[in-house]
KEKOLMAR-155914 format. One record per residue (C-alpha): residue number from 1; x, y, z. Coordinates in steps of 0.02 Angstrom, whole numbers, m for minus. Last residue first. Example, Ala and Ser with C-alpha at 12.3 -4.5 7.8 and 13.67 -1.06 7.14 Angstrom:
BEGIN
{n = 2 px = 684 py = m53 pz = 357}
{n = 1 px = 615 py = m225 pz = 390}
//
This chain:
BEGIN
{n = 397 px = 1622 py = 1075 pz = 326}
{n = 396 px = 1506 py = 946 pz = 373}
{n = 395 px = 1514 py = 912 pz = 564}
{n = 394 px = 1557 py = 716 pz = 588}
{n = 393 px = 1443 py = 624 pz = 707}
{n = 392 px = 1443 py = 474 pz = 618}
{n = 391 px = 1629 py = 465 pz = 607}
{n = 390 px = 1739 py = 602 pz = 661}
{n = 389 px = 1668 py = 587 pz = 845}
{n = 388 px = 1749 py = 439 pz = 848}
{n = 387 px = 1895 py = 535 pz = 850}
{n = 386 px = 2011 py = 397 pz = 982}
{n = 385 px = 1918 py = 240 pz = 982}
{n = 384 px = 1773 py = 164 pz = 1065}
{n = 383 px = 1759 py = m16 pz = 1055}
{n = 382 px = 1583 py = m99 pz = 1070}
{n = 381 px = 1502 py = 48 pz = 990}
{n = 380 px = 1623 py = 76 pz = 841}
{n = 379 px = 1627 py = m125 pz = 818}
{n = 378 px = 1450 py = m115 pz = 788}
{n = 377 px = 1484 py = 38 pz = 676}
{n = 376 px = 1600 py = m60 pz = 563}
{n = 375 px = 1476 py = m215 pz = 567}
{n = 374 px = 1342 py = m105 pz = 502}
{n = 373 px = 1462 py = m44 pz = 370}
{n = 372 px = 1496 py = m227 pz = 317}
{n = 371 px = 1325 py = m264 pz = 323}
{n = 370 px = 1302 py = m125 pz = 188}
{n = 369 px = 1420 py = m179 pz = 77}
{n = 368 px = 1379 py = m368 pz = 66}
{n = 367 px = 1182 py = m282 pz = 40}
{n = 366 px = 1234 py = m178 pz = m110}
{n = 365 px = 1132 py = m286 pz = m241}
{n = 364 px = 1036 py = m408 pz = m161}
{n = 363 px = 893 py = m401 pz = m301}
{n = 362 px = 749 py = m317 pz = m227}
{n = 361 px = 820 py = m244 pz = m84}
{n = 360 px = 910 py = m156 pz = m183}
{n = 359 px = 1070 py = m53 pz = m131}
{n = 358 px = 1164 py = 126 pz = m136}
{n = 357 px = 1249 py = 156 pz = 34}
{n = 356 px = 1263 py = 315 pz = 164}
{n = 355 px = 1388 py = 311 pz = 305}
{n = 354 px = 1325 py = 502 pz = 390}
{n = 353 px = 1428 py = 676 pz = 370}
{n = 352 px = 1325 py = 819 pz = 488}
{n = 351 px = 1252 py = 993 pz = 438}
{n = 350 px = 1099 py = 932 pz = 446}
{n = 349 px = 1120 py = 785 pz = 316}
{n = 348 px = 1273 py = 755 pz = 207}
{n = 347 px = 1316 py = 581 pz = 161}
{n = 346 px = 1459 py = 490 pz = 138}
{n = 345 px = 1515 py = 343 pz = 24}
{n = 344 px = 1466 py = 176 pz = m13}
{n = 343 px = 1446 py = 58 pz = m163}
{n = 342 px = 1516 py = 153 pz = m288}
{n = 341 px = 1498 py = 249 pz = m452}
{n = 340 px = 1293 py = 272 pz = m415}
{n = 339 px = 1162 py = 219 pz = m575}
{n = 338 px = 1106 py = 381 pz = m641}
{n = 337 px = 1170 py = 372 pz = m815}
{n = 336 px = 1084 py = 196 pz = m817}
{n = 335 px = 898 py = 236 pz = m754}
{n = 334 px = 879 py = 193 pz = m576}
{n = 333 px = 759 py = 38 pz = m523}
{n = 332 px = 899 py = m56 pz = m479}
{n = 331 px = 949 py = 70 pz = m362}
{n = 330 px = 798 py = 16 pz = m259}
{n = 329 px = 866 py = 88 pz = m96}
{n = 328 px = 953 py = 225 pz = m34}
{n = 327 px = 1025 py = 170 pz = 125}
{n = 326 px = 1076 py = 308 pz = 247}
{n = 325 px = 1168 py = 235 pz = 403}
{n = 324 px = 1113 py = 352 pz = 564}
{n = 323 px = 1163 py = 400 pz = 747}
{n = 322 px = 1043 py = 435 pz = 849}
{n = 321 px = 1037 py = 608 pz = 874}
{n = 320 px = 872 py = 643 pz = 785}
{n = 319 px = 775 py = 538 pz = 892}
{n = 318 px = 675 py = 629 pz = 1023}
{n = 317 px = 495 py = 595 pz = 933}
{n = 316 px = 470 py = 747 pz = 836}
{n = 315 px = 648 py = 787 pz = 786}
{n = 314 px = 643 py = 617 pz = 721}
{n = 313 px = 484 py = 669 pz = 642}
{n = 312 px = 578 py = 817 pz = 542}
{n = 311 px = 706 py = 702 pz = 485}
{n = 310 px = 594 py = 595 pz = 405}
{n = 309 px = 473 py = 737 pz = 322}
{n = 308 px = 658 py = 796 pz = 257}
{n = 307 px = 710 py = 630 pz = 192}
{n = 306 px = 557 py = 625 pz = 102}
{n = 305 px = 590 py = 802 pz = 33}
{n = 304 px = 744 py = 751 pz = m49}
{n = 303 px = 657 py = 587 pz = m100}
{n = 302 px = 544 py = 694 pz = m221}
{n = 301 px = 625 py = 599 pz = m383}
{n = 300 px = 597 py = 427 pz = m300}
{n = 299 px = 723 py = 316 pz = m380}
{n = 298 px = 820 py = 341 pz = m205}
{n = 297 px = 671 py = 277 pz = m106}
{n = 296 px = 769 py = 312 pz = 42}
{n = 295 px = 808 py = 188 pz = 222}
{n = 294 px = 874 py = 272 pz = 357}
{n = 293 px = 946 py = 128 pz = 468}
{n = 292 px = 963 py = 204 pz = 627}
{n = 291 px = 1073 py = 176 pz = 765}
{n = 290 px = 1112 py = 140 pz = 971}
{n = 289 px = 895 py = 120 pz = 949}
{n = 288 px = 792 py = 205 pz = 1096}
{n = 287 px = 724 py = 326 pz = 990}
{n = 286 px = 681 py = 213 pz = 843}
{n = 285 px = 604 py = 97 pz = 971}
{n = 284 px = 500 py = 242 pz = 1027}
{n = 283 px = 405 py = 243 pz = 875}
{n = 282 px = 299 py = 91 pz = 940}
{n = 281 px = 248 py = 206 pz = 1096}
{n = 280 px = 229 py = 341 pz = 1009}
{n = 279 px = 110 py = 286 pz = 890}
{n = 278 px = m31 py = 367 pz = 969}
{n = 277 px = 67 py = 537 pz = 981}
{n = 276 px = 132 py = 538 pz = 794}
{n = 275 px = m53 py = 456 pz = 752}
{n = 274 px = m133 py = 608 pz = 839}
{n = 273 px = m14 py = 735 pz = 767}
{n = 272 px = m74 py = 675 pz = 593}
{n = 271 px = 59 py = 630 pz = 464}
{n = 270 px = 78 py = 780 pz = 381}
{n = 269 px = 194 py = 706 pz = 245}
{n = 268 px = 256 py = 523 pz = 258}
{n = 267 px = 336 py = 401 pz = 393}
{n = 266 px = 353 py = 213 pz = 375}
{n = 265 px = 304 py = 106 pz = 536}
{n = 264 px = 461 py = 33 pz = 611}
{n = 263 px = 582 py = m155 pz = 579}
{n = 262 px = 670 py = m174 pz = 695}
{n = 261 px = 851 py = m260 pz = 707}
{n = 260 px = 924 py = m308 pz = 846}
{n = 259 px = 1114 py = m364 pz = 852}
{n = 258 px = 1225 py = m536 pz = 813}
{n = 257 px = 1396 py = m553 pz = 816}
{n = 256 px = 1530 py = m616 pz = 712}
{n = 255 px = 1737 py = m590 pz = 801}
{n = 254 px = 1812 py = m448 pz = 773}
{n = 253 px = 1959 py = m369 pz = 674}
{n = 252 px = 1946 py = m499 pz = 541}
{n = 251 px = 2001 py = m394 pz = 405}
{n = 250 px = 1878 py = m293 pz = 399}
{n = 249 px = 1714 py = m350 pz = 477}
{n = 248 px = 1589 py = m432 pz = 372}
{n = 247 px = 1685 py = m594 pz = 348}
{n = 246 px = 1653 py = m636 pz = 554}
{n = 245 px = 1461 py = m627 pz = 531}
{n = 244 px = 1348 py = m517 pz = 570}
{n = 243 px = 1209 py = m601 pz = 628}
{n = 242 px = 1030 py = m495 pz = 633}
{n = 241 px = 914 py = m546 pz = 758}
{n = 240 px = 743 py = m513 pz = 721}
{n = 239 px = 612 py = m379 pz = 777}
{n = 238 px = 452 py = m313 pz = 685}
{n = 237 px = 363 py = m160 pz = 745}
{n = 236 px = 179 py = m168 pz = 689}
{n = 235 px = 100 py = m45 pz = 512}
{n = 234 px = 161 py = m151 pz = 370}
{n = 233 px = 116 py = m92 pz = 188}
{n = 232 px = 95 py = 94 pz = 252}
{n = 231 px = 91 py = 157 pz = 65}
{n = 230 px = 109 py = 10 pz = m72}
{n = 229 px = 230 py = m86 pz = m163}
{n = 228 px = 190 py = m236 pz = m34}
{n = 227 px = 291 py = m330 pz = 104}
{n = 226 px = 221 py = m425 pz = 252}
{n = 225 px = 357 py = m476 pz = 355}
{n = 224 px = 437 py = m652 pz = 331}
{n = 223 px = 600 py = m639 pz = 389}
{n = 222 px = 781 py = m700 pz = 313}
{n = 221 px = 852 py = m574 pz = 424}
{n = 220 px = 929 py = m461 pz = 286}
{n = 219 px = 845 py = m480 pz = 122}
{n = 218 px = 668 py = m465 pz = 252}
{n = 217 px = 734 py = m295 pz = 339}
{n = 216 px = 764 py = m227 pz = 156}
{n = 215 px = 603 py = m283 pz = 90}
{n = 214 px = 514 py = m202 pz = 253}
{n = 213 px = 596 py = m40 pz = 233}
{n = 212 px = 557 py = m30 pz = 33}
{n = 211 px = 550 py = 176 pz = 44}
{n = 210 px = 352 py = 143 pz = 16}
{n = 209 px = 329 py = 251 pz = 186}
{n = 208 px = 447 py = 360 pz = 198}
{n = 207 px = 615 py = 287 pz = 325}
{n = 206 px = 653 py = 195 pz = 476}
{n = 205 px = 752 py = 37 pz = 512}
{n = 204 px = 810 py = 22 pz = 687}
{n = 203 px = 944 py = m50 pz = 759}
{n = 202 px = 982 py = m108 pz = 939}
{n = 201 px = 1145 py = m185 pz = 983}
{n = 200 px = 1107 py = m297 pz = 1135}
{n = 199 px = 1217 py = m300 pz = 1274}
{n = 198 px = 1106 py = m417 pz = 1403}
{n = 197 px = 1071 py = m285 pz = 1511}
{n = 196 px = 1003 py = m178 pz = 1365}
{n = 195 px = 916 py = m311 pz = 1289}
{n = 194 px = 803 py = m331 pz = 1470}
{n = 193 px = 797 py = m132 pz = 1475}
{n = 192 px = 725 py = m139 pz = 1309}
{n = 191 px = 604 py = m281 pz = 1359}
{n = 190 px = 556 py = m183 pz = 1521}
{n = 189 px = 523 py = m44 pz = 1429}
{n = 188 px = 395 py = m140 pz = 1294}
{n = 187 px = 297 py = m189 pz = 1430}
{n = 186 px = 271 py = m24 pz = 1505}
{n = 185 px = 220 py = 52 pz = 1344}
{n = 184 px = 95 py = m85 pz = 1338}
{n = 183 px = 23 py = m27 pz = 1497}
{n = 182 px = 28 py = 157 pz = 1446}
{n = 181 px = m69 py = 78 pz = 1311}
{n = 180 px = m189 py = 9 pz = 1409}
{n = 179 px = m236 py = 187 pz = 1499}
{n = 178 px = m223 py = 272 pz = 1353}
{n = 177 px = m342 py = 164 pz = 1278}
{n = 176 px = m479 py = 187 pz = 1451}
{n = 175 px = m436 py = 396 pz = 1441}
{n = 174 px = m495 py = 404 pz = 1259}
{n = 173 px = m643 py = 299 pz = 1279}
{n = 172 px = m712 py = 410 pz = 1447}
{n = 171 px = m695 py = 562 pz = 1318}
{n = 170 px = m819 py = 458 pz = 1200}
{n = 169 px = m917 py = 454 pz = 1324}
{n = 168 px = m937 py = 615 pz = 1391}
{n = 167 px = m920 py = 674 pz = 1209}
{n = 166 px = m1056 py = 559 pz = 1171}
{n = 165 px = m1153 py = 617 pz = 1324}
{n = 164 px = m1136 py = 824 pz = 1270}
{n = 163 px = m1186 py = 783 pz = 1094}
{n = 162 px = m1359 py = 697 pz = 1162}
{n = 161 px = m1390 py = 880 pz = 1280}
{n = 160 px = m1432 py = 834 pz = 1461}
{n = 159 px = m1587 py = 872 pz = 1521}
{n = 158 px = m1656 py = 1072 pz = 1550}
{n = 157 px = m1718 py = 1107 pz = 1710}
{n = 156 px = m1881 py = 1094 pz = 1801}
{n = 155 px = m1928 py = 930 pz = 1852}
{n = 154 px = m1857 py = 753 pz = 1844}
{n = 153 px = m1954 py = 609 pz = 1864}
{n = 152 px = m1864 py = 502 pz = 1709}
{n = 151 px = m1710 py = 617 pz = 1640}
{n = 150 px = m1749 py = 743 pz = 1510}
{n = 149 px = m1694 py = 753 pz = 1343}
{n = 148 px = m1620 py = 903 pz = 1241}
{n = 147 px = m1617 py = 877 pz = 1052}
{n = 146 px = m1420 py = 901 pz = 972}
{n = 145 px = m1432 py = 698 pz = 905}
{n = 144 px = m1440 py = 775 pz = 721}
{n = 143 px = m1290 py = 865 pz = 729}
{n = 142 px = m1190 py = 687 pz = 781}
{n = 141 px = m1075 py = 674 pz = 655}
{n = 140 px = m1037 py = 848 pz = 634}
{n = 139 px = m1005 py = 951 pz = 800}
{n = 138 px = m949 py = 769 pz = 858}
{n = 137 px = m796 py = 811 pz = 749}
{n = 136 px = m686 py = 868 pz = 876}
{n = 135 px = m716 py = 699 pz = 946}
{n = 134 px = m695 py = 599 pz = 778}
{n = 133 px = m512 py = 636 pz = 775}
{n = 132 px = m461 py = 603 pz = 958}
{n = 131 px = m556 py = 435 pz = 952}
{n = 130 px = m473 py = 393 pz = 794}
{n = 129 px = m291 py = 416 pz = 840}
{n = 128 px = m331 py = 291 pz = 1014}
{n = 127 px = m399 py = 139 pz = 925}
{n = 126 px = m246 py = 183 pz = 786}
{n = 125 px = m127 py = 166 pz = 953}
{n = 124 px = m260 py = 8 pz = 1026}
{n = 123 px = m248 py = m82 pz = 857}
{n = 122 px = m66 py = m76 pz = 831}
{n = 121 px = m30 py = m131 pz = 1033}
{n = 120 px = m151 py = m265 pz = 1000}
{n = 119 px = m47 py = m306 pz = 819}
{n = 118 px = m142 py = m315 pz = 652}
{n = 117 px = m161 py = m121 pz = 610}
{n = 116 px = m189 py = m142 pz = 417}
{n = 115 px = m369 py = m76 pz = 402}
{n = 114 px = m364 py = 40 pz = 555}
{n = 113 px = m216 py = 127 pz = 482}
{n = 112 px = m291 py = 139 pz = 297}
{n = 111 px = m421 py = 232 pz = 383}
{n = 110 px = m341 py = 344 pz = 496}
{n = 109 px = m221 py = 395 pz = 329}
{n = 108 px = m393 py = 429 pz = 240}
{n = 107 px = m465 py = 531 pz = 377}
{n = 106 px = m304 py = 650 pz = 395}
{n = 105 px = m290 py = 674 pz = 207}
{n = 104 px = m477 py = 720 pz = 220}
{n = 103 px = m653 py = 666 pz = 192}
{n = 102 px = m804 py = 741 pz = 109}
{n = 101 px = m960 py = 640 pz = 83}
{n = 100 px = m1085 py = 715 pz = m11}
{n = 99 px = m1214 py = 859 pz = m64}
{n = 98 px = m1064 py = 982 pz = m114}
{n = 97 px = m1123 py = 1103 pz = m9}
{n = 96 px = m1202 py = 1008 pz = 130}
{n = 95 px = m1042 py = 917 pz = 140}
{n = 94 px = m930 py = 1061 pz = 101}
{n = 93 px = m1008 py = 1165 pz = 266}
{n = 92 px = m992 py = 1017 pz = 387}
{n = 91 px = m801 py = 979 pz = 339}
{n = 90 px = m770 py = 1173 pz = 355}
{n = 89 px = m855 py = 1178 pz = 503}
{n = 88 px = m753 py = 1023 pz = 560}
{n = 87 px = m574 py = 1108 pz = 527}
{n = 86 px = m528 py = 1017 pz = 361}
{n = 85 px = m352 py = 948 pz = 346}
{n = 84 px = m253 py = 954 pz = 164}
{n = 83 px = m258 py = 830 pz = 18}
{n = 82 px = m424 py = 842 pz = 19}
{n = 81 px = m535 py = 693 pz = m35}
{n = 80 px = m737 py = 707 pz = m86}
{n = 79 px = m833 py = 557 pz = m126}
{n = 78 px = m973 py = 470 pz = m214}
{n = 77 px = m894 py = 522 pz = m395}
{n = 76 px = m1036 py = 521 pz = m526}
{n = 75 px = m928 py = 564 pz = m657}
{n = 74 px = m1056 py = 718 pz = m714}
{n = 73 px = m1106 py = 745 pz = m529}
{n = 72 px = m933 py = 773 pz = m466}
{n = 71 px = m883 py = 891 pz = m576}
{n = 70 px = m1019 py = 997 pz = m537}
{n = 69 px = m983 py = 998 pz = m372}
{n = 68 px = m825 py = 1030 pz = m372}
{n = 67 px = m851 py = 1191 pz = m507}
{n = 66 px = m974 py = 1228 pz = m356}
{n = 65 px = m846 py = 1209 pz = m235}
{n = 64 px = m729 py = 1311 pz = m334}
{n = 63 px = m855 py = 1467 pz = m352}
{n = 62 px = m895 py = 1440 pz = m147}
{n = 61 px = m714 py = 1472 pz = m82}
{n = 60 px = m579 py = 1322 pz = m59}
{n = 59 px = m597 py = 1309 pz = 121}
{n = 58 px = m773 py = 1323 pz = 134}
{n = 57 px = m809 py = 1425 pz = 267}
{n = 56 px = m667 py = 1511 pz = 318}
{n = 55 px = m568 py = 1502 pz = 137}
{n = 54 px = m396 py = 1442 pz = 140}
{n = 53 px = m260 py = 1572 pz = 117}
{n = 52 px = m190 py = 1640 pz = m31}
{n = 51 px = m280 py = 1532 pz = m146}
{n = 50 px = m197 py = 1389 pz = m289}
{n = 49 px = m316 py = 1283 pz = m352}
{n = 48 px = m299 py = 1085 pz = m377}
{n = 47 px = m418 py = 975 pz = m447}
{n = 46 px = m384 py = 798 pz = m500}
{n = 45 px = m541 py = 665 pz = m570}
{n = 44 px = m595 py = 472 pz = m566}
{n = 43 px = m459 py = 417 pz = m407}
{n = 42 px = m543 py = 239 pz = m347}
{n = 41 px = m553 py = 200 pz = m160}
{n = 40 px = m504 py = 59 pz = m81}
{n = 39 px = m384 py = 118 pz = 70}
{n = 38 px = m231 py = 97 pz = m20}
{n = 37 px = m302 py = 144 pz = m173}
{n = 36 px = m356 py = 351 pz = m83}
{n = 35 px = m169 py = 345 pz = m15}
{n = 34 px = m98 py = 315 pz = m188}
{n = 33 px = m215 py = 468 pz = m258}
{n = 32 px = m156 py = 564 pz = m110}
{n = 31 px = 30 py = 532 pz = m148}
{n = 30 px = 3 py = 581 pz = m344}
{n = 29 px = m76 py = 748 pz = m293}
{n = 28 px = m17 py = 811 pz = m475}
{n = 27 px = 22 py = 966 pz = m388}
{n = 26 px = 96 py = 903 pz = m243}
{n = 25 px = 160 py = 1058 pz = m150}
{n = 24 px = 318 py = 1044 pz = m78}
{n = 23 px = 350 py = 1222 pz = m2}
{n = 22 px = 186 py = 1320 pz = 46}
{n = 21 px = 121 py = 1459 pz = m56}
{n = 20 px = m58 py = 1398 pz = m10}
{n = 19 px = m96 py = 1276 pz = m171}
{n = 18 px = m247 py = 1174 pz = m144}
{n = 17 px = m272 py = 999 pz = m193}
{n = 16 px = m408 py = 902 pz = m220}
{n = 15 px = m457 py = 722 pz = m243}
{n = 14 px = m622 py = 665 pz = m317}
{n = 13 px = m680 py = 497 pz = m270}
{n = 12 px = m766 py = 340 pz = m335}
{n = 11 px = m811 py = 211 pz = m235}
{n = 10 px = m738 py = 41 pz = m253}
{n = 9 px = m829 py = m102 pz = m374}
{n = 8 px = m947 py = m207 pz = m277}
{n = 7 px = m962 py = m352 pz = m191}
{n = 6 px = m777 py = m379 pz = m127}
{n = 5 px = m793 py = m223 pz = m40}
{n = 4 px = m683 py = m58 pz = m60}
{n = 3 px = m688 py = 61 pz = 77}
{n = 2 px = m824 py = 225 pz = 93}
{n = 1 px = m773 py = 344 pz = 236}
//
């Protein structure tokens, strides 16, 4: 994939979309285009089709691809983006048909990974994602290395075929980073079993990607994480303390405490399996977490299906009992007939009632009210009442 440089201007790309009857489509392809900028690449043109079912060999049938093609040679775009995965043959046959590179949504998010990765564990889980990718594409990267050679002094058979010692090797790669990251996986368990014995209260923010996690987790542990109005701004686990002091519990039932806070990678649509199983490791802090701080882009007008993408990777990674606090964030950013009546109330999600609150990050508003709901479900934990099960866990009628 082509990246911005600080020599030149970024390549140009075309992004397209193609409609399969599937809920959710993005027909402006607004999330691609911010996923092509995040990784230095500029947006020139938007095509979107709508087909039954993709095409074998090209995926979007040969009339399109030449209507791409043409396209692309009067803006002089250096790059092809689909906002859907590519088999490889489908990936080899667009290239020689369009005459240039063709990437997809899988690619790009590998890419912008590897570019903001800063941690070892970080680098090693994206290390890991891209491995798995590029060896089903050995097929074509590596078409031109297909010759047969034959070992020094050796008669008769056939050597070795170049494709078949990359994937040797590249195999060998795969099983040496999962290897060090089951070692890093190890590390981290003995840290949660070292908070554990010492009582910790372990919370983790999760949420889209762009929801404003990081903002949040820096208004409310006074942190310095990197924070940016852009997709997969922060990629590492963060973790601060979080003091709750004695005014945010009601009336003084409890005495100030402090608990865990993480801060998680964001989430988004069709996140590659790979990175879901790569990332595992860092994702299992949201598993392990007594609750979840689901943070929403509520000025987003597709955060209904955010939340759903969210939910469906807790699913994904064994977390979609923990218990949950919905925040929807950047209420300042809400038009004023849709600004929210009150600070809290309840929200419906799976058939089960969950603390929700209306903040910004941005400008503090909401934040008194939503430490005092962390400190309510603190005090849940530590002291168990009679119909707890009415709280988080509610059933929605």
């Amino acid at each position: 994939m082509t990246s911005q440089t600080t020599d030149r201007p970024p390549a140009s790309a075309i992004l397209v979309g193609v409609d399969l009857g599937l809920p959710h489509f993005d027909r402006e392809l607004h999330e691609l285009g911010e996923l092509a900028q995040t990784a230095g690449l500029a947006p020139v043109a938007r095509v979107t089709c709508k087909r039954q079912a993709p095409d074998a060999k090209l995926f979007i049938g040969s009339g399109k691809a030449d209507e791409i093609k043409a396209l692309a040679e009067e803006l002089g775009a250096t790059e092809i983006l689909f906002d859907q995965a590519l088999s490889p043959g489908q990936q080899r046959n667009l290239e020689k048909h369009l005459d240039r590179p063709v990437n997809d949504r899988t690619l790009l998010i590998l890419e912008i990974f590897a570019q903001r990765a800063r941690s070892h564990e970080g680098k090693l889980q994206v290390e890991l994602a891209r491995l798995q990718y590029v060896s089903t594409r050995l097929v074509r990267r590596w078409s031109h290395l297909e010759r047969q050679t034959g070992g020094a002094g050796v008669r008769g058979g056939p050597g070795e075929k170049q494709i078949e010692l990359d994937r040797r090797m590249i195999g060998d790669a795969i099983k040496r980073t999962r290897e060090r990251l089951q070692k890093v996986k190890r590390q981290r368990s003995t840290q949660r079993r070292q908070r554990e014995r010492r009582g910790a209260f372990n919370i983790s923010l999760v949420g889209y990607t762009n929801a404003g996690k990081s903002t949040l987790f820096n208004a409310l542990v006074k942190a310095r994480a990197y924070a940016a109005d852009q997709l997969f701004a922060t990629l590492d686990t963060t973790t601060r303390q979080l003091f709750l002091a004695d005014e945010d519990y009601e009336e003084g039932v409890a005495p100030g405490r402090s608990v865990s806070l993480s801060d998680t990678v964001g989430f988004i649509r069709d996140l590659p399996h790979g990175l879901i199983d790569a990332f595992r490791a860092t994702l299992q802090e949201a598993a392990d977490a007594d609750l979840l701080l689901h943070v929403v882009d509520a000025a987003n007008p597709n955060h209904p299906e955010q939340v759903e993408e969210v939910q469906r990777v807790l699913h994904e990674i064994g977390a979609a009992e923990v218990p949950q606090v919905i925040v929807f964030n950047k209420v300042d950013a809400l038009a004023p007939g849709q600004q929210p009546r009150a600070e809290s109330d309840t929200f419906e999600l799976e058939g089960r009632r969950f603390p929700r609150v209306f903040a910004s990050a941005k400008t503090g508003a909401g934040l008194a009210e939503l430490r005092r709901v962390l400190a309510r479900e603190v005090l849940r934990r530590d002291k168990p009442a009679e119909g707890e099960s009415a709280g988080l866990h509610e059933t929605a009628a």
